[in-house]
C-alpha positions, 0 to 999 in steps of 0.5 A: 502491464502498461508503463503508462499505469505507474503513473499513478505514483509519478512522484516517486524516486525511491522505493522500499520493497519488503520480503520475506521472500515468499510467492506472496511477495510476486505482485509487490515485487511485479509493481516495484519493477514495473513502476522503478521502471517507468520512473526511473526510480531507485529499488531497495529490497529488504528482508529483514530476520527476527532475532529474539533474546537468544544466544549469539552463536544461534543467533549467528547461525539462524542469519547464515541459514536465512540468507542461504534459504532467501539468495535464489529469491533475491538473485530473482529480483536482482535479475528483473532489475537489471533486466529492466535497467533499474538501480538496486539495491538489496539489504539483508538486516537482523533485528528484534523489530522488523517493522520498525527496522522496514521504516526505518531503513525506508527512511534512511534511504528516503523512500517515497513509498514502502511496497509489501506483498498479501495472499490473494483474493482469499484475503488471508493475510500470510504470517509473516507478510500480513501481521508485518503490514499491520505493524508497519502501517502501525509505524506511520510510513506516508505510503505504504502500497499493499499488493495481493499476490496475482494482481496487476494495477491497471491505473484506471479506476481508484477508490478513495475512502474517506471517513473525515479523520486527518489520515483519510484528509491526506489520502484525499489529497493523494488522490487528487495529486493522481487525478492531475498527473495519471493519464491512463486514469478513468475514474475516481470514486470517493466513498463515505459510509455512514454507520447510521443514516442519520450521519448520510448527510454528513457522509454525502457532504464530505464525498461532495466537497471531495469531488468538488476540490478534485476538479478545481485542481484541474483534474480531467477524470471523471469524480463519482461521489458514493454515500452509503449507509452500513458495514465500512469493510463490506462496502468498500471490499464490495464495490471494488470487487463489482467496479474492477478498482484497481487502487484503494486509498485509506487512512492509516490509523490515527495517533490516539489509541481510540482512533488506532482501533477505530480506524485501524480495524476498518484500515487492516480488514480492507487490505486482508479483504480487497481484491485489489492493491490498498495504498495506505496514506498516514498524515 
């Protein structure tokens, strides 16, 4: 992968990477190296083991197990950090909440973005990797970059999906930061779909003003702005299989319940969906 890719996250110092220590995790993995590299950027890697309500001893015994099961696969990634001349560091936590404890130590160690892992083009998210994205998107991380398993961000194309809500206002807003500073980036596309035509007008202004605010920031790439009428999933999912978007930026959910299963429905269906990294930006 080319270094000048990682761009795309410029800003970044610090990264968290989440594993359960599965192939599902190879392209996180791939994308934290390669961007820790190209910043010179912090890595913490982080396997967290749920405890429940059980006894101390079997509790004890479990998190012996679970960590002599995940040290190859943590060894791997030490590895690939040092190789790359990268700063890590590897935590190995028990809890009853591991989404919870995921932002928390992000936070903790002042992480700019949280790096997960997600199956493949199939867009079955694993057990493990694919509720505990929800639920930790569900914790309002600014950054979250979901990855599936085989894909490598080429920095070239990303879509913005905007739908007017504060969280999707702060993914434009990352968008725009991308567009100033990525110089291997080609394309932005600002979607909006509409659930019924007669809300087009409305979606075709928000796309508009979108691309309007990305070229008086002084970006150079090239601003498509896309109204459509119908499925927000399905366009979405479908124009980044047909374009080759390497990134997808969405909202995450909104703070109310209403807007939590609103936008939480379309939010968590593209990342199960896409065939391409899904970076989830929440106000």
């Amino acid at each position: 992968m080319e270094q000048d890719s990682i761009s795309l996250f410029g800003e970044a110092r610090t990264l968290l990477l989440a594993t359960d220590g599965s192939s599902f995790v190879d392209g996180a993995i791939q994308e934290a190296i390669f961007i820790c590299q190209a910043r010179n950027a912090r890595l913490i890697v982080l396997n967290v083991v749920s405890i429940d309500a059980e006894s101390q001893s079997a509790a004890h015994s479990r998190l012996i197990q679970r960590k002599q099961e995940i040290e190859p696969h943590l060894s791997q990634i030490r590895k690939m950090a040092d190789d790359s001349g990268i700063t890590i560091e590897v935590l190995f936590i028990r809890t009853s909440n591991p989404a919870k404890t995921i932002v928390e130590q992000a936070r903790l160690h002042h992480a700019d973005v949280i790096i997960m892992g997600r199956h493949g083009k199939a867009g079955r998210l694993s057990l493990l990797v694919g509720s505990m994205t929800t639920k930790v998107i569900n914790q309002g991380f600014p950054l979250v970059l979901v990855v599936p398993k085989d894909f490598i961000i080429k920095g070239v194309h990303v879509l913005l999906a905007v739908d007017g809500s504060p969280n999707s206002v702060m993914a434009a807003r990352e968008v725009l930061s991308i567009g100033t500073r990525c110089l291997t980036l080609q394309r932005i596309t600002v979607m909006s779909v509409a659930k019924r035509a007669a809300d087009l007008p409305q979606a075709q202004q928000l796309v508009n003003e979108v691309c309007q605010r990305t070229g008086e920031n002084g970006s150079k790439v090239s601003c498509e702005p896309l109204a459509l009428v119908g499925n927000p999933v399905d366009a979405i999912v479908q124009f980044a299989e047909k374009e080759q978007v390497d990134m997808i930026l969405v909202g995450g959910q909104g703070k109310n319940s209403m807007a939590k299963m609103l936008l939480g429905h379309v939010t968590e269906n593209v990342i199960g969906r896409s065939p391409c990294a899904v970076l989830v930006v929440t106000a």
